[in-house]
C-alpha positions as CSV (number, residue, x, y, z in Angstrom):
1,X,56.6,82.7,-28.2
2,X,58.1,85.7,-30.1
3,X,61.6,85.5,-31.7
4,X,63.7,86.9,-28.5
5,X,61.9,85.0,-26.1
6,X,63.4,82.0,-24.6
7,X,61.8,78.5,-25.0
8,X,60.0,77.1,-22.1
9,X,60.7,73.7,-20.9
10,X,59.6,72.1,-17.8
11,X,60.1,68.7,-16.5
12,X,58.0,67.3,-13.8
13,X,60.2,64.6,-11.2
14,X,63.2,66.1,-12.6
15,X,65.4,64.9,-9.5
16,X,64.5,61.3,-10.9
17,X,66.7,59.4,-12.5
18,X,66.1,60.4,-16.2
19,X,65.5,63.7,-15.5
20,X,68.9,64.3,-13.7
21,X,70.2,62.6,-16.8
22,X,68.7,64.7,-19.3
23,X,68.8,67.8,-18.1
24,X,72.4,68.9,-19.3
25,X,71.7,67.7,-22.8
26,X,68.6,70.3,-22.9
27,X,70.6,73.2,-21.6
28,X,71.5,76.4,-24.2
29,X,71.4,79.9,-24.3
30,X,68.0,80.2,-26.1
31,X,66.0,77.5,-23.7
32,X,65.0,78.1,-20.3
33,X,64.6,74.9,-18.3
34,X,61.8,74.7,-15.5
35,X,62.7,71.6,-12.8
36,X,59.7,70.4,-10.3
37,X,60.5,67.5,-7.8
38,X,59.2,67.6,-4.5
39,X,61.9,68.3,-3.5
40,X,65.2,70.2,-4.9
41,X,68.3,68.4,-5.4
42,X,71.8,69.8,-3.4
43,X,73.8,69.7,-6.2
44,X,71.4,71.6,-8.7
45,X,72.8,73.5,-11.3
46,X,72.0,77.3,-10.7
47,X,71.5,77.7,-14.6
48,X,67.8,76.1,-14.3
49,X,64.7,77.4,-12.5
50,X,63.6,74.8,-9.8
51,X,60.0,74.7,-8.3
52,X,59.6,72.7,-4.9
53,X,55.8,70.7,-5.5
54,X,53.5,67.7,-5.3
55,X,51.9,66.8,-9.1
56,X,49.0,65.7,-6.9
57,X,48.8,69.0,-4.9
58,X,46.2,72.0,-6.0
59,X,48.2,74.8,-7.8
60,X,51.8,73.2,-7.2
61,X,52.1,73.4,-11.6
62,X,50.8,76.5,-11.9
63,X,54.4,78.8,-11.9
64,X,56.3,76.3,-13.3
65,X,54.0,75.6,-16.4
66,X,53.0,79.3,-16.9
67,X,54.5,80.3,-20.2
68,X,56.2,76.8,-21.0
69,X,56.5,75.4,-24.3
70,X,56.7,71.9,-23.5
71,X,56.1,69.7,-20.4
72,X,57.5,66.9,-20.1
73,X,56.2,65.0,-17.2
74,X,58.4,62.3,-15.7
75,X,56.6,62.2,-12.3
76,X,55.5,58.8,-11.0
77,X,56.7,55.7,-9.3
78,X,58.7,54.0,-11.3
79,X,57.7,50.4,-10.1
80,X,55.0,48.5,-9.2
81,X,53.3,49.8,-6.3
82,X,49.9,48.6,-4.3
83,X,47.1,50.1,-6.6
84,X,46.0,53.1,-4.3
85,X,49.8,54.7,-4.7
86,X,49.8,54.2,-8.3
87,X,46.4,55.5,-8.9
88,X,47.2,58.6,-6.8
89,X,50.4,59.4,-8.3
90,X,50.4,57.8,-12.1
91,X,47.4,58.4,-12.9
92,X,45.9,61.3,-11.3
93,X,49.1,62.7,-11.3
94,X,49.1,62.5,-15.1
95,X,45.6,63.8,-15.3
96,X,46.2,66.9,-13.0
97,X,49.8,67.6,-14.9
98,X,47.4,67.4,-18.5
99,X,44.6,69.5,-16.9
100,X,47.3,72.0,-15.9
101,X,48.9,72.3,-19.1
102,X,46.2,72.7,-20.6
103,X,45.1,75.6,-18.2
104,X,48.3,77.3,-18.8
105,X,47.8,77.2,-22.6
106,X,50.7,75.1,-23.2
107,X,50.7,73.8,-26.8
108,X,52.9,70.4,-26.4
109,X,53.2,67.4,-24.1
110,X,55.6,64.5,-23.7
111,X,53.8,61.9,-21.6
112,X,56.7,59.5,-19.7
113,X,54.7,56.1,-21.0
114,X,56.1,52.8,-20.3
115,X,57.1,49.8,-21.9
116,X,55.2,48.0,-19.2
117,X,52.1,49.4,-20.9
118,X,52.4,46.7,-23.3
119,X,54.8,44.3,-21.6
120,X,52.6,40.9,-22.6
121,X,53.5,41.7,-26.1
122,X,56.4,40.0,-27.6
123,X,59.2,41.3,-29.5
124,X,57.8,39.9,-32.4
125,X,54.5,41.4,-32.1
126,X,56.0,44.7,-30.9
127,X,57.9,45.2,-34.2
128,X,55.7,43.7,-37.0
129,X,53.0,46.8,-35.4
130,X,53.3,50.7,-35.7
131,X,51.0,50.9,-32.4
132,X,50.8,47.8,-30.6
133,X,47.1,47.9,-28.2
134,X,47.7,48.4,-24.7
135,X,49.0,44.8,-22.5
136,X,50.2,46.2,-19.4
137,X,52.0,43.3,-17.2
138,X,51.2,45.2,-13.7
139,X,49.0,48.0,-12.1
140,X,52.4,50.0,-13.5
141,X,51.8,49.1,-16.8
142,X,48.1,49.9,-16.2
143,X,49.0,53.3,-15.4
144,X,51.0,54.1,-18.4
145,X,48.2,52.8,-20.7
146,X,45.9,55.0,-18.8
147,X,48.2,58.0,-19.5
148,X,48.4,57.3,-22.7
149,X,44.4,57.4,-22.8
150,X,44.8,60.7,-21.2
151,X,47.1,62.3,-23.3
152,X,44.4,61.3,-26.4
153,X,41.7,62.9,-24.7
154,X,43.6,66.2,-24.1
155,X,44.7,66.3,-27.4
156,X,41.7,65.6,-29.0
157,X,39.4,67.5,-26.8
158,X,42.0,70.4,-26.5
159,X,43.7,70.6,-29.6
160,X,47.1,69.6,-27.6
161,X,50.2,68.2,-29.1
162,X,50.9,65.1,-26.7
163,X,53.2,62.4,-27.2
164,X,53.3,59.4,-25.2
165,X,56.6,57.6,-25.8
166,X,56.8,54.1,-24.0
167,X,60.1,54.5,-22.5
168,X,61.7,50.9,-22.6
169,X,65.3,50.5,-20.9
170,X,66.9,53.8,-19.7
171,X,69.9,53.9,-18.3
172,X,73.1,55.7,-18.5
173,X,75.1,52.4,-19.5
174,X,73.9,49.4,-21.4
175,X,73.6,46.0,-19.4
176,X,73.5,42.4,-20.5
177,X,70.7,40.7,-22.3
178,X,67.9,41.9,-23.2
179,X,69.0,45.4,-22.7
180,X,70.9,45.4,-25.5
181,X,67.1,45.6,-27.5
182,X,66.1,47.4,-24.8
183,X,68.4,50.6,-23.8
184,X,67.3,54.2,-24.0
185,X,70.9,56.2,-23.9
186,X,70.4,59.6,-22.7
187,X,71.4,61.3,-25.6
188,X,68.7,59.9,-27.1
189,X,66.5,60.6,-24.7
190,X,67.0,64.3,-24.8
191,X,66.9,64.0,-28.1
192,X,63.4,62.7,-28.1
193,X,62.3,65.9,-25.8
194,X,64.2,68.1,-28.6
195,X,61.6,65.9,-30.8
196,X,58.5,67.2,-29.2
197,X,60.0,71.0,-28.5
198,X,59.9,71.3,-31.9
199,X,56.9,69.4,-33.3
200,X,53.5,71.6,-34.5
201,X,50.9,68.6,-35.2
202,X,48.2,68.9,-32.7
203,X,47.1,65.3,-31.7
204,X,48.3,62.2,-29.7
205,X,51.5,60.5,-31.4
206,X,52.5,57.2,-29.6
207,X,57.0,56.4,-30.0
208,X,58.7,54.1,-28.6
209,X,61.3,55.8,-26.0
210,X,64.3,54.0,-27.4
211,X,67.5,53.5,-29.0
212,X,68.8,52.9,-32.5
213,X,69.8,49.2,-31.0
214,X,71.2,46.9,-33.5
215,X,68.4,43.8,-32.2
216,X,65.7,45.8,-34.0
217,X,62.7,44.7,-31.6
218,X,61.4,48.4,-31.9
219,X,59.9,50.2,-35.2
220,X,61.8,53.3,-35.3
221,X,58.5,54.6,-37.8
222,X,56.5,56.6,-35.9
223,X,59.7,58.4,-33.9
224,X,60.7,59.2,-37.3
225,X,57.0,61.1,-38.4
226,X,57.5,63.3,-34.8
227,X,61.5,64.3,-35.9
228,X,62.6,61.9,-33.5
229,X,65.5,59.9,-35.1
230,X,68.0,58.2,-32.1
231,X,71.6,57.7,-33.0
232,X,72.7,55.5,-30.0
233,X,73.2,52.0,-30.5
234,X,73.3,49.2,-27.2
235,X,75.5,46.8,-29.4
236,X,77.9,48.8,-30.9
237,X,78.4,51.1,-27.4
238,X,79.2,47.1,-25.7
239,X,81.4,46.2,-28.6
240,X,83.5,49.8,-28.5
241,X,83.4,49.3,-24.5
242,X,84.3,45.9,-23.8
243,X,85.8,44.6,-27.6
244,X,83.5,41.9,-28.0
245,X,80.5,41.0,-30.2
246,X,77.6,40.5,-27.4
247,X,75.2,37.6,-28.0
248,X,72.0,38.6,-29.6
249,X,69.2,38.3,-26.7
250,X,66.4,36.2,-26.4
251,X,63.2,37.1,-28.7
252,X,60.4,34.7,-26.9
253,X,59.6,36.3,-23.8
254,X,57.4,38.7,-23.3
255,X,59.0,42.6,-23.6
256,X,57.8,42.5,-20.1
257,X,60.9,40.2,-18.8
258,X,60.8,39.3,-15.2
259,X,57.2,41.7,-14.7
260,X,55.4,39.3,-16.5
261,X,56.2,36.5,-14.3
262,X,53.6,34.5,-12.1
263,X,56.2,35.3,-9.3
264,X,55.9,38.8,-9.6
265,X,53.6,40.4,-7.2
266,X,50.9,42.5,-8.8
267,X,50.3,45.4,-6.5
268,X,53.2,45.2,-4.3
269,X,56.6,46.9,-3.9
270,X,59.5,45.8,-6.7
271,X,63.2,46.6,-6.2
């Protein structure tokens, strides 16, 4: 990228939730942002470039990733699906969105991995590890992990700067409970994609997508090593917002919460 150019970011499933959240955090005069969804929201702000595709079609990447300086790839379903739909779209999804990145020369990757990748692991285990080992709750779960194992073998194979941050609670406002550990503000979350625009160490770098949150389930470490340093915090945005001190939540279940449950139905549809 030469010095007048503008930087390059595009965001697979970018009419999703996070993406539609994000987006007007990333925008400035020196970026140009690339949006693919399969379809192209009404409301769409006519500063960004959007690209009508499927991540599982042939050649649906190719314009939106030509020239980029970053992907970040959102695209998936976001809950637990039967396996064939997750395997389809999560993870051969992922693999085509890699394979074309690569293909387009694009030097950095920020994989959308999941907390649900390690969602048997309790908050205990989660923060007295850097990297916990994968422990996905569901075929979900199972998918991020398998990104994640993607993203290593591009970077390693390719050279690739990929980082697979395991996205835990995101949401524009902070619930009850264990979300207070939990939440992923959206400043923050652009922040972590400012993160990866700017970081030059080839390899695979595994963060955890969250906040600064005052429960401290989450070591903040390797975020930190990648530039990524969140500034939002779940208890003291509930104590400004509703003038109480929330109750500290639970620390004994696993991260995975009501997806780790006998009840819940591996392979089928969760709302």
């Amino acid at each position: 990228m030469s010095n007048d150019a503008p930087q390059v970011v595009a965001i697979t499933g970018a009419a999703g939730r996070i993406g539609r959240a994000v987006a007007p955090f990333l925008r400035n005069p020196g970026r140009e942002l690339r949006l693919l969804d399969r379809a192209v929201p009404a409301d769409r702000d006519e500063r960004d470039r959007w690209f009508t595709g499927d991540i599982t079609e042939p050649g649906a990447l190719d314009d939106a990733f030509r020239g980029a300086d970053l992907v970040v790839h959102l695209a998936a379903h976001p809950w637990e699906r039967p396996w064939p739909e997750i395997l389809a779209v999560n993870i051969d999804g992922t693999q085509k969105v890699l394979d074309a990145a690569h293909e387009a020369g694009v030097p950095r990757v920020l994989l959308a991995s999941s907390i649900h990748a390690v969602g048997y692991a309790t908050p205990a285990e989660a923060g007295a590890d850097d990297v916990l080992v994968p422990r996905p709750d569901t075929f979900y779960g199972v998918s991020k992990a398998a990104g994640e194992a993607l993203g290593s073998v591009y970077a390693d194979r390719f050279g690739m700067t990929v980082v697979s941050a395991r996205i835990c609670a995101f949401n524009t406002e902070v619930g009850e409970g264990r979300a207070l550990a939990q939440w992923l503000s959206p400043a923050d979350a652009a922040r972590l994609v400012e993160a990866a625009a700017a970081l030059d160490r080839p390899g695979h770098h595994i963060v955890w997508g969250v906040s600064d949150n005052a429960p401290g389930w989450f070591p903040l470490g390797p975020g930190h090593a990648i530039g990524f340093h969140p500034q939002d915090d779940a208890v003291r945005h509930v104590r400004e917002r509703d003038g109480v001190e929330p109750p500290q939540p639970e620390r004994e279940e696993a991260l995975a919460g009501i997806f780790a449950d006998d009840e819940h139905p591996l392979g089928g549809e969760w709302s």
